[in-house]
N, C-alpha and C positions, 0 to 999 in steps of 0.2 A: 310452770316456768317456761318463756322463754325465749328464744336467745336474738340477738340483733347482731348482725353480722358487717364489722367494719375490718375494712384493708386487711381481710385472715386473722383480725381477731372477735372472738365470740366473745358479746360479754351478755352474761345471764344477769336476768332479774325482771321482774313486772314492770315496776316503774321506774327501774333504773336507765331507759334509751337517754334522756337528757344529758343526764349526768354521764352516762358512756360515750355522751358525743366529747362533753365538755373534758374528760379526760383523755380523753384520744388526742384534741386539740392539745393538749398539755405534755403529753407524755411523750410525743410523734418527735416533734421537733431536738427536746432533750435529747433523745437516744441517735438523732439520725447526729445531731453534733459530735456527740459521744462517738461513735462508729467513725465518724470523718478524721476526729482527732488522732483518735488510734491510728487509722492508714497511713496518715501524716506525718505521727513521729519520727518514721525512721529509723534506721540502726543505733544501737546505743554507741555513746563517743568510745574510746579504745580508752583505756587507764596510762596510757603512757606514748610516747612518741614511739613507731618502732622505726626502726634504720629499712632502709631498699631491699626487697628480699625476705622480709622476715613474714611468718606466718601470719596471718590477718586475725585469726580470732586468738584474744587473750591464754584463753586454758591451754594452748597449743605452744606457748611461746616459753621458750627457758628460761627461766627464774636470772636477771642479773645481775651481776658482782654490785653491791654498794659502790657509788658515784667516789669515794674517797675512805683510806681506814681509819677509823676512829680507835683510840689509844687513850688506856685511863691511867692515871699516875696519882699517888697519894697528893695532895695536897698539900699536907704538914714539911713532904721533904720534896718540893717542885725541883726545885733546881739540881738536886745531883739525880734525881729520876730524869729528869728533861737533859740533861748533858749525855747520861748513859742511854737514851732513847733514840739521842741524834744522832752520836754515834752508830747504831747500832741500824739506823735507817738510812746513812750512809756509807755505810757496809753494802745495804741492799737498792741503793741506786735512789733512794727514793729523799725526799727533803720533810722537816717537820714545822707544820703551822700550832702555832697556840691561838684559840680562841678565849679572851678572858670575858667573863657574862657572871651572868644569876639568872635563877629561875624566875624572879619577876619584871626583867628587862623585855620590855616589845621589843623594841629595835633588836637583841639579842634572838628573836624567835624569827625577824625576817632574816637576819645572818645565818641562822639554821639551815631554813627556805632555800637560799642559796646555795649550801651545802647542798642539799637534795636535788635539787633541780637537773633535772638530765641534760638541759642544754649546755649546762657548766662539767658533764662528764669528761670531755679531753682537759680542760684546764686544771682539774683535779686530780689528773692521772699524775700519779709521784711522791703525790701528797699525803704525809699522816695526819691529821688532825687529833690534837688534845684538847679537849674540851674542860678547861676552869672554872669553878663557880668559884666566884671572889669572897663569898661569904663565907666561904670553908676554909680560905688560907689565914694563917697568921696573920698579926696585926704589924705592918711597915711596908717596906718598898715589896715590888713585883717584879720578878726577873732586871732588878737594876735600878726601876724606878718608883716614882709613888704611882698610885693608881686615883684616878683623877674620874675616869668616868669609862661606862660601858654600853657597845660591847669595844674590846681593844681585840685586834690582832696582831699576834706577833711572830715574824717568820725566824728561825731558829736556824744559826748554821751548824756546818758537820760538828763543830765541837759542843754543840748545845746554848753558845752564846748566842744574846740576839744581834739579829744584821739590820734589821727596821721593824718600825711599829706603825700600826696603820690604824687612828681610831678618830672621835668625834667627827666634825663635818668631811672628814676623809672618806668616812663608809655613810655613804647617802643611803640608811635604811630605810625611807620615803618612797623607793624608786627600786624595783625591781632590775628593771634595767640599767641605773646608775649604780647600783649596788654591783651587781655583775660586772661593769664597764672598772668600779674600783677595783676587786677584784683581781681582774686581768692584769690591770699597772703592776699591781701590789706580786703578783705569785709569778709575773714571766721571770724566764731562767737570766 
C-alpha cells in the first residue's frame, strides 16, 4: 500500500492517486465554503428588543412582566362578570379592553400579535384584556349589540358598560403597523 500525499491529507490505495486527485478537487472547495460560512454568521439575533443598560446575553436577562393582563370570564354570564371586572380594575387604576375573536379568525391571530409585541408595551400598561371566543357565547346581541364580524374590540368603562367599539376596516389587520397605529387612536386616555 501506498500513500499520495496532498494539502496534509494522505490518501492510501494502489490505484486510487486519480480518484484522490479528483476528490480532493471536490471536497476542497465544499469545506473551505463551509468554514467561510460559519465565520460569517455572526452572533445569533437577541429573542427580544432589550431597553439601554440591559445585559447583552439572553440567559442573563430577567424574565418580563407580560406586555398587558389577560383576564378570563365565563362566557354564558359576560356581562355581569365584565361589569364586576371593570369595576374592580378600576379600583386598581387600570381600564378593561374586550377582545371578541374565535379560534379560526386570521385577522384575530394578528390582534393577538399585537398584544404581544413589546413595542406596544407602554400603550398596554393599564390595560386588562378579556379575550372572547364568539362561538362560546349565547346566541343574540354582545355587550349591547349584534355581532356582525371578527375580530371586534371593545373598551369597557369603570362601570363595565361599553364607551367604543373598534372593529372591521377600523383594525387594519393586513398591517402591522396600521394595526398598532389603530390601536393607539382606539386605547389613548
Amino acid at each position: 500500500m501506498h500513500g499520495d500525499r496532498r494539502d496534509g491529507l494522505a490518501i492510501a490505495g494502489a490505484a486510487g492517486s486519480g480518484r484522490a486527485d479528483a476528490l480532493l478537487r471536490a471536497v476542497v472547495p465544499v469545506l473551505g465554503v463551509l468554514l467561510l460560512a460559519a465565520a460569517d454568521a455572526g452572533p445569533p439575533p437577541l429573542t427580544e428588543e432589550l431597553p439601554p443598560g440591559a445585559p447583552a446575553a439572553p440567559e442573563t436577562a430577567a424574565p418580563r412582566p407580560p406586555l398587558i393582563r389577560r383576564v378570563k370570564v365565563d362566557p354564558r354570564r359576560l356581562e355581569p362578570e365584565l361589569r364586576a371586572l371593570a369595576q374592580e380594575a378600576a379600583r386598581s387604576g387600570a381600564r378593561v379592553l374586550v377582545a371578541l375573536g374565535a379560534p379560526w379568525c386570521e385577522p384575530c391571530r394578528a390582534l393577538d400579535a399585537a398584544f404581544a409585541r413589546e413595542s406596544n408595551r407602554p400603550l398596554l400598561a393599564g390595560w386588562w384584556l378579556v379575550e372572547v371566543d364568539v362561538d362560546a357565547l349565547p346566541p343574540g346581541r354582545v355587550l349591547g349589540r349584534p355581532m356582525h364580524t371578527v375580530p371586534a374590540l371593545v373598551r369597557l368603562g369603570a362601570s363595565g358598560r361599553p364607551q367604543a367599539r373598534l372593529e372591521g376596516p377600523g383594525l387594519p389587520t393586513d398591517s402591522a403597523s396600521g394595526l398598532d397605529e389603530a390601536l393607539r387612536r382606539f386605547l389613548a386616555p
